[in-house]
mmJSON file of the N, C-alpha and C atoms, coordinates in Angstrom:
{"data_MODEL":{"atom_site":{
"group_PDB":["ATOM","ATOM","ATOM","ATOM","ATOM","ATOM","ATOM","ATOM","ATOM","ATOM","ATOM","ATOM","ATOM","ATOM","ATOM","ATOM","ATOM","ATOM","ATOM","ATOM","ATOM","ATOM","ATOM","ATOM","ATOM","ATOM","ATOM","ATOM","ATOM","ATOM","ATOM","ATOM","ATOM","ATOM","ATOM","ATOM","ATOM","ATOM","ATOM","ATOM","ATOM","ATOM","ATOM","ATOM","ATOM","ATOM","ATOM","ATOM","ATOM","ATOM","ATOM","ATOM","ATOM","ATOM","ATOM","ATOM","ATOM","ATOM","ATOM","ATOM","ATOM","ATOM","ATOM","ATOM","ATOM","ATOM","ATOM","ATOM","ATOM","ATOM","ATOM","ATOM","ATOM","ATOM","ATOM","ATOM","ATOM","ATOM","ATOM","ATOM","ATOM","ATOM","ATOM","ATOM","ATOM","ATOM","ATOM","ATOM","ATOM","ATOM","ATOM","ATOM","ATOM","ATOM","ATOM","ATOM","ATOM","ATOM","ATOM","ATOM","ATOM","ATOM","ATOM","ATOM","ATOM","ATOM","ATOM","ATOM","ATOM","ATOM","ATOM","ATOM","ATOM","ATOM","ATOM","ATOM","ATOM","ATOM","ATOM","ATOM","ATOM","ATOM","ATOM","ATOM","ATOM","ATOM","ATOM","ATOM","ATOM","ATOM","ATOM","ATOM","ATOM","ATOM","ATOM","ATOM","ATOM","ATOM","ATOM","ATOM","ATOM","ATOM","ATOM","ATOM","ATOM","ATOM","ATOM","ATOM","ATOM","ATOM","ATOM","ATOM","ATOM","ATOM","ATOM","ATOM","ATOM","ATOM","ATOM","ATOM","ATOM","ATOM","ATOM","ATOM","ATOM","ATOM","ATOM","ATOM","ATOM","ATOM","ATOM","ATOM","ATOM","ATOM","ATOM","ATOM","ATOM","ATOM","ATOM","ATOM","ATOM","ATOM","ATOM","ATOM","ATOM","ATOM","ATOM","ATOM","ATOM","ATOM","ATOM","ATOM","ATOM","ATOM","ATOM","ATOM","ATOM","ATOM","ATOM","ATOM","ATOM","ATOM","ATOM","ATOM","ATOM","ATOM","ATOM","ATOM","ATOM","ATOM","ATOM","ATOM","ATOM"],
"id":[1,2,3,4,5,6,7,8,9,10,11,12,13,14,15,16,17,18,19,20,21,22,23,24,25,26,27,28,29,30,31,32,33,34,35,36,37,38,39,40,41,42,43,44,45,46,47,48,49,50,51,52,53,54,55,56,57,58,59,60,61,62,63,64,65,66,67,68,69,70,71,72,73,74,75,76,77,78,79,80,81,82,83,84,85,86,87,88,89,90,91,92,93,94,95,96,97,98,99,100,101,102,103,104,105,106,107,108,109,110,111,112,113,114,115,116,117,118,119,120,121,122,123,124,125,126,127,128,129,130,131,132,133,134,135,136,137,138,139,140,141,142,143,144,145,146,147,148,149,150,151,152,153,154,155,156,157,158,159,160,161,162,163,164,165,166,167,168,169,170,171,172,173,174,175,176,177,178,179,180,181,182,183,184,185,186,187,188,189,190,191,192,193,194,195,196,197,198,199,200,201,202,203,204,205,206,207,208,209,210,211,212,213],
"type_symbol":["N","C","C","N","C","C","N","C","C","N","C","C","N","C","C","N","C","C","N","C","C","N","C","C","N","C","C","N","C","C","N","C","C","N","C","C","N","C","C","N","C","C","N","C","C","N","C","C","N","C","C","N","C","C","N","C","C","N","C","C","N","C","C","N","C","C","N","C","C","N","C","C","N","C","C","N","C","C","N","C","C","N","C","C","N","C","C","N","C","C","N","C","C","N","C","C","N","C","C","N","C","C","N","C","C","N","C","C","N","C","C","N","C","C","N","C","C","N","C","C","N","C","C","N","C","C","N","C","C","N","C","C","N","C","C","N","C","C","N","C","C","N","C","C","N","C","C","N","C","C","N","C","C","N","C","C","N","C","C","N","C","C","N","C","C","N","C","C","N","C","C","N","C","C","N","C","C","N","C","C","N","C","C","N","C","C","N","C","C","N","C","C","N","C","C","N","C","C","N","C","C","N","C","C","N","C","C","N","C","C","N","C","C"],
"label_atom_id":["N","CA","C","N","CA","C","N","CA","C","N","CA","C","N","CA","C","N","CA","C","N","CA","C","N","CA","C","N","CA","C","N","CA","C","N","CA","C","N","CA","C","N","CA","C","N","CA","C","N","CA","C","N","CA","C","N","CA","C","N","CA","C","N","CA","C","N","CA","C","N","CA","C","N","CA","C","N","CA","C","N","CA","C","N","CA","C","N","CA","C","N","CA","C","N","CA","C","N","CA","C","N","CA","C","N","CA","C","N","CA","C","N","CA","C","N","CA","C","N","CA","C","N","CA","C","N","CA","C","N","CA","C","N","CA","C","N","CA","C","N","CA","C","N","CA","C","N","CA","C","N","CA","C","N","CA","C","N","CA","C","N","CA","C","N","CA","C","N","CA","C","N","CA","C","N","CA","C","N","CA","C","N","CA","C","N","CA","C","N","CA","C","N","CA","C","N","CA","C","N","CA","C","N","CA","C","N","CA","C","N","CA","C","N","CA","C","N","CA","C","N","CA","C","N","CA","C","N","CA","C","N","CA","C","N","CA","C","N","CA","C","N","CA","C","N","CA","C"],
"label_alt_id":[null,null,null,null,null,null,null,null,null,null,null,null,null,null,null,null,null,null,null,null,null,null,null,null,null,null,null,null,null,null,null,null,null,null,null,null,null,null,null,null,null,null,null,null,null,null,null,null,null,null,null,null,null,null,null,null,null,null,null,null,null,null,null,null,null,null,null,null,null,null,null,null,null,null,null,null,null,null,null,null,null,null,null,null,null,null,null,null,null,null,null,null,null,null,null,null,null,null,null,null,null,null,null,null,null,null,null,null,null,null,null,null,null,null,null,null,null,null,null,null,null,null,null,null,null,null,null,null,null,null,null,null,null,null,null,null,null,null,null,null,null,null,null,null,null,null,null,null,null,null,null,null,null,null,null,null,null,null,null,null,null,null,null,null,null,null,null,null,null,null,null,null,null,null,null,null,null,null,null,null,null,null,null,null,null,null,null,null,null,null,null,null,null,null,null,null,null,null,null,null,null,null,null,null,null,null,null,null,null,null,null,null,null],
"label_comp_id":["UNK","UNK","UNK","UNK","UNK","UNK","UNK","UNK","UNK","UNK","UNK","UNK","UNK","UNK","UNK","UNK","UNK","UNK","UNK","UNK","UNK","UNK","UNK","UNK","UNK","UNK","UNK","UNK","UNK","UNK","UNK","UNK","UNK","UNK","UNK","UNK","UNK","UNK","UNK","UNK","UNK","UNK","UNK","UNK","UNK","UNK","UNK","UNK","UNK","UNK","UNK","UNK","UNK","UNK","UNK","UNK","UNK","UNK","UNK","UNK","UNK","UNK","UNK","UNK","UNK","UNK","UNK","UNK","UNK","UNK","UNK","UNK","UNK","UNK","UNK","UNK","UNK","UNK","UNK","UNK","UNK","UNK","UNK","UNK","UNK","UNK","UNK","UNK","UNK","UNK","UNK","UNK","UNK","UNK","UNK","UNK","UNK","UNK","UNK","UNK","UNK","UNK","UNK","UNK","UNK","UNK","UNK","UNK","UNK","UNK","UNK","UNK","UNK","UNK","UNK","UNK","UNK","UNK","UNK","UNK","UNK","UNK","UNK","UNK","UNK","UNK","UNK","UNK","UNK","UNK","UNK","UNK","UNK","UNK","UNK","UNK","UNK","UNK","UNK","UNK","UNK","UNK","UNK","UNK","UNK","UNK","UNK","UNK","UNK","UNK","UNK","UNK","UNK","UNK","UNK","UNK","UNK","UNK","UNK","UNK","UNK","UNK","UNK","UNK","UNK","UNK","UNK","UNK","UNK","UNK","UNK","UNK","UNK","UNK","UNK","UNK","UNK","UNK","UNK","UNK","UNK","UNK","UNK","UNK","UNK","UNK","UNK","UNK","UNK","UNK","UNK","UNK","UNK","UNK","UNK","UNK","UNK","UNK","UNK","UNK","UNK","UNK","UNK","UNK","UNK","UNK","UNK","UNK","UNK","UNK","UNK","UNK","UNK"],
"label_asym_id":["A","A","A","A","A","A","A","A","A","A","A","A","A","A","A","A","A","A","A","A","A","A","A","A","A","A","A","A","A","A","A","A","A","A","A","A","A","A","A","A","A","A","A","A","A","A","A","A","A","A","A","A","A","A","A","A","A","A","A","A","A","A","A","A","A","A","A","A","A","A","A","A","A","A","A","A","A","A","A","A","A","A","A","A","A","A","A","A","A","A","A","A","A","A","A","A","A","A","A","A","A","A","A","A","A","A","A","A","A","A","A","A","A","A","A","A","A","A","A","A","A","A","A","A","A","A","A","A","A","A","A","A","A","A","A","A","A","A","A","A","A","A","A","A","A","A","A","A","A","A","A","A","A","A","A","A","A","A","A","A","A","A","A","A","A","A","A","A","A","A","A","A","A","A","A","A","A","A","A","A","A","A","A","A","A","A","A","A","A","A","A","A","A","A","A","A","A","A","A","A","A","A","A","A","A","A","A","A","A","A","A","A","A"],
"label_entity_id":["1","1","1","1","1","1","1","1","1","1","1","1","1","1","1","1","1","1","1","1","1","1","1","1","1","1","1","1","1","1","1","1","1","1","1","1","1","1","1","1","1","1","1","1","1","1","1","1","1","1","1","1","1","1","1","1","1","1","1","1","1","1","1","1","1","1","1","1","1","1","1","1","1","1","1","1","1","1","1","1","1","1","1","1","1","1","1","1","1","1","1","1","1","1","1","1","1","1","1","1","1","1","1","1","1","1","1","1","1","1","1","1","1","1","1","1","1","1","1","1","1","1","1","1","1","1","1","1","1","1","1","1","1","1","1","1","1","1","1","1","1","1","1","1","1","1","1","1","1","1","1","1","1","1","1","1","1","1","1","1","1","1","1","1","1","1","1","1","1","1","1","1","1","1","1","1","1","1","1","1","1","1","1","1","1","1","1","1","1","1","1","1","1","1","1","1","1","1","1","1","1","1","1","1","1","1","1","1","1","1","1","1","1"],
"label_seq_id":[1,1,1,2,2,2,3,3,3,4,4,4,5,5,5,6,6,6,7,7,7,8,8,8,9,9,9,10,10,10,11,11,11,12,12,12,13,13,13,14,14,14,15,15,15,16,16,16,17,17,17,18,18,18,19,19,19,20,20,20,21,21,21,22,22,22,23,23,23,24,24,24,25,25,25,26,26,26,27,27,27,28,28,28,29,29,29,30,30,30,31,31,31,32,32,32,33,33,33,34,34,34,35,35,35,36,36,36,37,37,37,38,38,38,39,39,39,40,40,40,41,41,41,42,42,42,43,43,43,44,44,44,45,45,45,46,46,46,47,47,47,48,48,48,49,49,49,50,50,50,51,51,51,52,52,52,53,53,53,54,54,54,55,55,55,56,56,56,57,57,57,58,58,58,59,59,59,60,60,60,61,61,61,62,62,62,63,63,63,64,64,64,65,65,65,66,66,66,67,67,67,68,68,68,69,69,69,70,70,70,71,71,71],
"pdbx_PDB_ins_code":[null,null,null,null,null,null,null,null,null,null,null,null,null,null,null,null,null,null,null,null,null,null,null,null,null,null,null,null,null,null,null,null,null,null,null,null,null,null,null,null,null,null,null,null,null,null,null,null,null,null,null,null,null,null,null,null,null,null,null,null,null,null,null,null,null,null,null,null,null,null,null,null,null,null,null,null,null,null,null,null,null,null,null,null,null,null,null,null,null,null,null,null,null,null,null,null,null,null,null,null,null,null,null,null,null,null,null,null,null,null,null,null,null,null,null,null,null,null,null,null,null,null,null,null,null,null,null,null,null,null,null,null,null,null,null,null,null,null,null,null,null,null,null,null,null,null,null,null,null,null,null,null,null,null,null,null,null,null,null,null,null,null,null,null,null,null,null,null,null,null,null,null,null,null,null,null,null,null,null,null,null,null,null,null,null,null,null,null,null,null,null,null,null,null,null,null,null,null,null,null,null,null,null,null,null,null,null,null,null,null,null,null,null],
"Cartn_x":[0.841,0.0,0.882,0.453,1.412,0.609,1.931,1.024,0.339,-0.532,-1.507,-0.562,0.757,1.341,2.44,3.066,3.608,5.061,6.011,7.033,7.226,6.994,6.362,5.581,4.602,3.821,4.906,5.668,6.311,7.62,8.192,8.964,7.929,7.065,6.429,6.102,5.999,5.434,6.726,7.839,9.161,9.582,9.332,9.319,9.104,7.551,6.409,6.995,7.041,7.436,8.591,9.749,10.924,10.663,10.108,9.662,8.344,7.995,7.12,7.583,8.564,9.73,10.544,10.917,11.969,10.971,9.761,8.962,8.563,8.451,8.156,9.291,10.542,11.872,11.868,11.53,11.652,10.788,9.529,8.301,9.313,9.664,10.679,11.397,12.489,13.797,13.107,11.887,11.342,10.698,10.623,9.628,10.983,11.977,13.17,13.822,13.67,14.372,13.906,12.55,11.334,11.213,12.105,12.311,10.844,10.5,8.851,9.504,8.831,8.758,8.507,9.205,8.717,8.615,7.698,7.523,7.809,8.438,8.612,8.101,6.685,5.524,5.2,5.483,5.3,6.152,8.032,9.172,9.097,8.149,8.084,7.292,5.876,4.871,5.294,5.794,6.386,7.197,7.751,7.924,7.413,6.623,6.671,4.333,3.777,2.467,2.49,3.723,3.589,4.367,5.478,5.636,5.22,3.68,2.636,1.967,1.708,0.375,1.274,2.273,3.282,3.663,3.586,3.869,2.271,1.253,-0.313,-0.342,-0.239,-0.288,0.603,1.688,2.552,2.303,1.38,1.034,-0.291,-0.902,-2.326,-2.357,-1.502,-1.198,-0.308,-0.674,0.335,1.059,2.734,3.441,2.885,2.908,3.107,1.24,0.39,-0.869,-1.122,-1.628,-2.319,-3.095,-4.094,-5.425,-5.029,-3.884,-3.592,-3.087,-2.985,-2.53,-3.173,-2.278,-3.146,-3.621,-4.396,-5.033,-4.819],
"Cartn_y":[-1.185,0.0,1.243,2.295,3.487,4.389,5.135,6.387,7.197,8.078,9.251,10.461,10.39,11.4,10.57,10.735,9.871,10.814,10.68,11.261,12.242,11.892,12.395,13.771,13.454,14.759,16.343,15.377,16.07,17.038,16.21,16.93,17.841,17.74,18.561,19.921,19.881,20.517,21.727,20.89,21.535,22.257,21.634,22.449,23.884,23.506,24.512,25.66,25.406,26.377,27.165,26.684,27.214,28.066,28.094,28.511,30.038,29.505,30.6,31.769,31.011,32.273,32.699,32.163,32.981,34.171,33.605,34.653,36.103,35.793,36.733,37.294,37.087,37.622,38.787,37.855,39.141,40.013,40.212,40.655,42.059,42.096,42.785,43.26,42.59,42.966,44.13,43.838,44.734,46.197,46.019,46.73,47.893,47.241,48.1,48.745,48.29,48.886,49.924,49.733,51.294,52.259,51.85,53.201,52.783,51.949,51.988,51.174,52.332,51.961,50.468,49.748,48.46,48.259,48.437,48.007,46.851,46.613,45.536,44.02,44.611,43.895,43.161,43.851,44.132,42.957,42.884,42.465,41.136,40.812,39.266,38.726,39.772,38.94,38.323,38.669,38.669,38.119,36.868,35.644,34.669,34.968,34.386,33.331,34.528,34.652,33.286,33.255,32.517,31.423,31.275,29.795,29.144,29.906,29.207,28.281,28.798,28.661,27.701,27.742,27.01,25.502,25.468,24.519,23.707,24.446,24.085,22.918,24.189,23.444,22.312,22.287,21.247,20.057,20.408,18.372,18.634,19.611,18.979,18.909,18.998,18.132,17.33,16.19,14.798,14.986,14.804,14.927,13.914,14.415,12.714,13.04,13.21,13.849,14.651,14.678,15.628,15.18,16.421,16.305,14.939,15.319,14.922,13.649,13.242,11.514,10.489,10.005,8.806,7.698,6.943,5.461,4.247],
"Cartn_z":[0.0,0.0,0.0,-0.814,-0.54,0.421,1.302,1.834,1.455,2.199,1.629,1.005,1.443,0.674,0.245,-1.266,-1.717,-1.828,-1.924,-2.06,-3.221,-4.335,-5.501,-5.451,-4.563,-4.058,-3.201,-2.429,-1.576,-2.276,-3.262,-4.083,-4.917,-5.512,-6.015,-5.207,-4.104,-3.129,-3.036,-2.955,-2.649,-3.711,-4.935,-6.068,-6.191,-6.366,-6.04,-5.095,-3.981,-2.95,-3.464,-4.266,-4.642,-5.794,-6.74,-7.378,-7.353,-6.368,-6.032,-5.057,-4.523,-3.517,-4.216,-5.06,-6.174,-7.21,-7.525,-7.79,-6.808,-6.168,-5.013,-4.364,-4.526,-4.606,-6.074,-7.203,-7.915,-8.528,-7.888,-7.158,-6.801,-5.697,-4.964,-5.301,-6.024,-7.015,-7.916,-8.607,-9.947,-8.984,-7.369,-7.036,-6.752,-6.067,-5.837,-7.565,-7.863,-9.868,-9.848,-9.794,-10.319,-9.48,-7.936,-6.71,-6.55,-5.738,-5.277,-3.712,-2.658,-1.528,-1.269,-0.603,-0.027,1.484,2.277,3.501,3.787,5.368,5.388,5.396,5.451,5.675,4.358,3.36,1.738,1.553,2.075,1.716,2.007,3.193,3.782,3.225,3.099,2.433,0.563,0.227,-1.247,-1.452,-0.99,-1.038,-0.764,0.795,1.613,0.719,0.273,-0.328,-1.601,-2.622,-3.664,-3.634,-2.174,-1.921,-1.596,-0.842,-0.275,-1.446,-2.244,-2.992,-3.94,-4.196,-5.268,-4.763,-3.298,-2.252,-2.499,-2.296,-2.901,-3.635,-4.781,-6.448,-6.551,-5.976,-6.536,-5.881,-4.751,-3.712,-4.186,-5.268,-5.312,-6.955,-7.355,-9.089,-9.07,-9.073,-9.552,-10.939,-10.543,-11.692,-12.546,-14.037,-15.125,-15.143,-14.738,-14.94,-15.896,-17.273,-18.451,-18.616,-19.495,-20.101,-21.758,-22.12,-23.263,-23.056,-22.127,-22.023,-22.719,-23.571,-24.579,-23.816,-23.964,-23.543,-24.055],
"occupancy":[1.0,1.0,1.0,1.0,1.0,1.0,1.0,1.0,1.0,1.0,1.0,1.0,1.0,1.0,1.0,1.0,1.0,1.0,1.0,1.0,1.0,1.0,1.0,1.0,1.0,1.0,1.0,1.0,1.0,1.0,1.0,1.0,1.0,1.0,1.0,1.0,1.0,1.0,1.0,1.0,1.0,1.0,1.0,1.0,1.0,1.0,1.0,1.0,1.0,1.0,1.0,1.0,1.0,1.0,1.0,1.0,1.0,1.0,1.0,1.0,1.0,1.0,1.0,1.0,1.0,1.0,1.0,1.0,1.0,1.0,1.0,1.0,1.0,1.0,1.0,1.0,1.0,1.0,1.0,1.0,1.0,1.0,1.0,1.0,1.0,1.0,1.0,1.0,1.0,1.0,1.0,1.0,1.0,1.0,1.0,1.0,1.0,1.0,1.0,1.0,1.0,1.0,1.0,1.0,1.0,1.0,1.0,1.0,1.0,1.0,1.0,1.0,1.0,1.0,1.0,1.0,1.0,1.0,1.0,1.0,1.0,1.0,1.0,1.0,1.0,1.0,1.0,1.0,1.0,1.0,1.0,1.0,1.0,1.0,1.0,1.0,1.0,1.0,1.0,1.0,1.0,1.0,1.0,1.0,1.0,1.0,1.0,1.0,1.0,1.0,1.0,1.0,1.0,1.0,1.0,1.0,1.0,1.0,1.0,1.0,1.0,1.0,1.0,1.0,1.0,1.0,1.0,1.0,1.0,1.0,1.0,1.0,1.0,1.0,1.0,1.0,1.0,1.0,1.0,1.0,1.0,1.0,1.0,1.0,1.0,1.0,1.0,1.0,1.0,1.0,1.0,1.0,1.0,1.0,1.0,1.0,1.0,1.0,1.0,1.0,1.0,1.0,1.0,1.0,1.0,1.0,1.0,1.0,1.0,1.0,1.0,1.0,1.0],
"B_iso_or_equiv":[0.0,0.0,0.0,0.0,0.0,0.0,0.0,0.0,0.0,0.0,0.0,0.0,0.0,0.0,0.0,0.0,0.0,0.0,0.0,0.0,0.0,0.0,0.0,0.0,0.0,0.0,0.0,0.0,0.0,0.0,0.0,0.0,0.0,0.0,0.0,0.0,0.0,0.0,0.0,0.0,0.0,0.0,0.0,0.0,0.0,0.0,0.0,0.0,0.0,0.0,0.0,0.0,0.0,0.0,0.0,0.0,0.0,0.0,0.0,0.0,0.0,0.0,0.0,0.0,0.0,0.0,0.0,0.0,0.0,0.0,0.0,0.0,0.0,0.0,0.0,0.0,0.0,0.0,0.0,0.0,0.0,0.0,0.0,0.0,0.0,0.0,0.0,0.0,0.0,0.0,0.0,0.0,0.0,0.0,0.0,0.0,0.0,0.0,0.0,0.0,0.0,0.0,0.0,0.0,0.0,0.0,0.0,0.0,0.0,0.0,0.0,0.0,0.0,0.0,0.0,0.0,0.0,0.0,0.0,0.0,0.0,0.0,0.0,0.0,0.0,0.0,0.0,0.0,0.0,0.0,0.0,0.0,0.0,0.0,0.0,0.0,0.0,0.0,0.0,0.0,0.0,0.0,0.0,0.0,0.0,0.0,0.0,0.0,0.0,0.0,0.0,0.0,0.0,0.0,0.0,0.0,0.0,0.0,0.0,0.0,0.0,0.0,0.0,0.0,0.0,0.0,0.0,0.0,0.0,0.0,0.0,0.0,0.0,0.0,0.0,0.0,0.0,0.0,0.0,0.0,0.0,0.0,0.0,0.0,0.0,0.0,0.0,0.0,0.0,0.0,0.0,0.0,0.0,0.0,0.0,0.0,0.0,0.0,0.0,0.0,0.0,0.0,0.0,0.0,0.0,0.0,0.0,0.0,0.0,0.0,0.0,0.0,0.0],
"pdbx_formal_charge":[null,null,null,null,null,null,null,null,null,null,null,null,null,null,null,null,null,null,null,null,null,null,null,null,null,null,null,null,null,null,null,null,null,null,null,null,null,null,null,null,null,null,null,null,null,null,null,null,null,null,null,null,null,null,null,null,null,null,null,null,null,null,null,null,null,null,null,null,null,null,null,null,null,null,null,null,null,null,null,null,null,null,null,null,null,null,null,null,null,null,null,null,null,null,null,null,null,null,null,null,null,null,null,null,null,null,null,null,null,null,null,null,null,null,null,null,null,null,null,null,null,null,null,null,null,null,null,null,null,null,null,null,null,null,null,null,null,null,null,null,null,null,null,null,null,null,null,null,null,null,null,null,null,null,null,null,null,null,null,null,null,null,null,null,null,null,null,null,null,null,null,null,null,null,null,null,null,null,null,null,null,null,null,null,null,null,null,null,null,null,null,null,null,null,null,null,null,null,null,null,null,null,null,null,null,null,null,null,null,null,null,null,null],
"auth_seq_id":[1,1,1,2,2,2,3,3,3,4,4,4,5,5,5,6,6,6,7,7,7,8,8,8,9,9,9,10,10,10,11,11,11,12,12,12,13,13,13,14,14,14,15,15,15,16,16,16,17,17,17,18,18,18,19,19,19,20,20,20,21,21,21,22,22,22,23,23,23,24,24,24,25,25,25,26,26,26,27,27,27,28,28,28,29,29,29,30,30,30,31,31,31,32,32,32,33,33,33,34,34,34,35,35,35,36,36,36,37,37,37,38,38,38,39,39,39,40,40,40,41,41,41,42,42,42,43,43,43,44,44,44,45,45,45,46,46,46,47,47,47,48,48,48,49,49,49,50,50,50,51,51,51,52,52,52,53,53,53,54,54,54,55,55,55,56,56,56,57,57,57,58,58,58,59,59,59,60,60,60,61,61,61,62,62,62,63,63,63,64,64,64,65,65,65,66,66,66,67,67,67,68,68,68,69,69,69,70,70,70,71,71,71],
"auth_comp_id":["UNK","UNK","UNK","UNK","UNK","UNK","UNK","UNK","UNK","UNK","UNK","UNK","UNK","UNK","UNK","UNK","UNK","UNK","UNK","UNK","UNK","UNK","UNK","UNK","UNK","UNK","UNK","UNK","UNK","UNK","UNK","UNK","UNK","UNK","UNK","UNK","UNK","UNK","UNK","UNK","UNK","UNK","UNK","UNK","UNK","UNK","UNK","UNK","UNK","UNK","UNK","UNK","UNK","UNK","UNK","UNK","UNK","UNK","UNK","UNK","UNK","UNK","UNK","UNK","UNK","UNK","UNK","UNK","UNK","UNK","UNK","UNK","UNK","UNK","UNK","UNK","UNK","UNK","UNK","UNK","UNK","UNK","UNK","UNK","UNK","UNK","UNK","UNK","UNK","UNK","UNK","UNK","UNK","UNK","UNK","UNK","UNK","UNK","UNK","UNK","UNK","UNK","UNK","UNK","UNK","UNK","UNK","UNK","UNK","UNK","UNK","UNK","UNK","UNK","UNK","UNK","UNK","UNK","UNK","UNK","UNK","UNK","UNK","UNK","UNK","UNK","UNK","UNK","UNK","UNK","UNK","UNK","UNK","UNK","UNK","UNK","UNK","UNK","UNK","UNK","UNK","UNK","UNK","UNK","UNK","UNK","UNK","UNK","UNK","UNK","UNK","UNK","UNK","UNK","UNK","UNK","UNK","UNK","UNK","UNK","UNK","UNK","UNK","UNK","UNK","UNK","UNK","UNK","UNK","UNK","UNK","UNK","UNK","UNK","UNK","UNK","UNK","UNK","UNK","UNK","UNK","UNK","UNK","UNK","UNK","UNK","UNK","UNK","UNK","UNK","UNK","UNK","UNK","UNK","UNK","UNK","UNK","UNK","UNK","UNK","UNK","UNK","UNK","UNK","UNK","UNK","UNK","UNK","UNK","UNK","UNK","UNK","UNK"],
"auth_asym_id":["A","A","A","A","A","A","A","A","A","A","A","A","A","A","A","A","A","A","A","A","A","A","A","A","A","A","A","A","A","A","A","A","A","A","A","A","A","A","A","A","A","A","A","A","A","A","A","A","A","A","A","A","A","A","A","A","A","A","A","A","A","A","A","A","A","A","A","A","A","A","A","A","A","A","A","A","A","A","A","A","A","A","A","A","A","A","A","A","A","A","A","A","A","A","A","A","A","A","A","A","A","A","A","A","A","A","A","A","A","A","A","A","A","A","A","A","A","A","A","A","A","A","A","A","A","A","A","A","A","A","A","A","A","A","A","A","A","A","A","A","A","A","A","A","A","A","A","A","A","A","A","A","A","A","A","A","A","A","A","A","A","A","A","A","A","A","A","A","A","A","A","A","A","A","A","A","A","A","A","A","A","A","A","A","A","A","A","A","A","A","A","A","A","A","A","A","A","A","A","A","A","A","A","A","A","A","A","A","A","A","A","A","A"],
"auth_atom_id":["N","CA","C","N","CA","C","N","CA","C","N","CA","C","N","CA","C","N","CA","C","N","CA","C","N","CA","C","N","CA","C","N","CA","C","N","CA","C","N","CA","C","N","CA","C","N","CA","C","N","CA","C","N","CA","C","N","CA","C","N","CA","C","N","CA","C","N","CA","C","N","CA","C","N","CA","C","N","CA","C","N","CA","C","N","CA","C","N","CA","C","N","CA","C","N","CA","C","N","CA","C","N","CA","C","N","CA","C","N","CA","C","N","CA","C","N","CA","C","N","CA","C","N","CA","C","N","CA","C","N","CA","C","N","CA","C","N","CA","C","N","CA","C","N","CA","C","N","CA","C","N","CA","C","N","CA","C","N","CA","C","N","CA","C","N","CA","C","N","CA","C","N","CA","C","N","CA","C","N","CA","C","N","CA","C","N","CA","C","N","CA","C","N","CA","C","N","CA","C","N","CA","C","N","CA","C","N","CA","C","N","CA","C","N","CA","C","N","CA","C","N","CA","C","N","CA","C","N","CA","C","N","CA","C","N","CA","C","N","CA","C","N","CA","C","N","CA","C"],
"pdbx_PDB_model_num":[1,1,1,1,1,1,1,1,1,1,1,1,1,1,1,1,1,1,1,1,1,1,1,1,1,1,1,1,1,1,1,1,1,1,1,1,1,1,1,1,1,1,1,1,1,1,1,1,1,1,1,1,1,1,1,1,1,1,1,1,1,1,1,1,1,1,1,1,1,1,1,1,1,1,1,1,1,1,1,1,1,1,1,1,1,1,1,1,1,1,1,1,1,1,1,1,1,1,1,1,1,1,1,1,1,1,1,1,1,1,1,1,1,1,1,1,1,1,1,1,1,1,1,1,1,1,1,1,1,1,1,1,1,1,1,1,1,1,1,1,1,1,1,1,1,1,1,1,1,1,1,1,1,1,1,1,1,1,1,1,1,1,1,1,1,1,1,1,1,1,1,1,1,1,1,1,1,1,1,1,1,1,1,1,1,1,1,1,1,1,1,1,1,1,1,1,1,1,1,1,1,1,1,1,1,1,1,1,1,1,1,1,1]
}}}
C-alpha cells in the first residue's frame, strides 16, 4: 500500500514552494528597480504569499498527470 502522501507529491510541493519564492523575490527585485517603496511587511509577504500557494499546487497536481494523455 502506498502512503496518503507519496514522495512524488512532496517533491512537487518543494518544487512549487521554490519557485514561487523565487517569484516573489523578484516581485521585490522589480519593485526596488522602479524606486517603489517596499515596507517591510510588503518584503516578507512577497515571497513568503507565492511559496505558499506554489507549495499548494505542486502536492495537489500529480506529476506525469495531463489532459492529453493517450489510452
Amino acid at each position: 500500500m502506498s502512503s496518503s502522501i507519496a514522495p512524488t507529491r512532496i517533491s512537487a510541493a518543494v518544487v512549487g514552494a521554490l519557485v514561487g519564492a523565487a517569484a516573489g523575490i523578484l516581485l521585490v527585485s522589480a519593485a526596488g528597480t522602479f524606486s517603489i517603496t517596499v515596507s517591510g511587511l510588503f518584503a516578507g509577504l512577497a515571497p513568503g504569499v507565492p511559496a505558499l500557494a506554489g507549495a499548494a499546487v505542486g502536492a495537489a497536481v500529480t506529476p506525469g498527470t495531463t489532459r492529453s494523455d493517450p489510452r
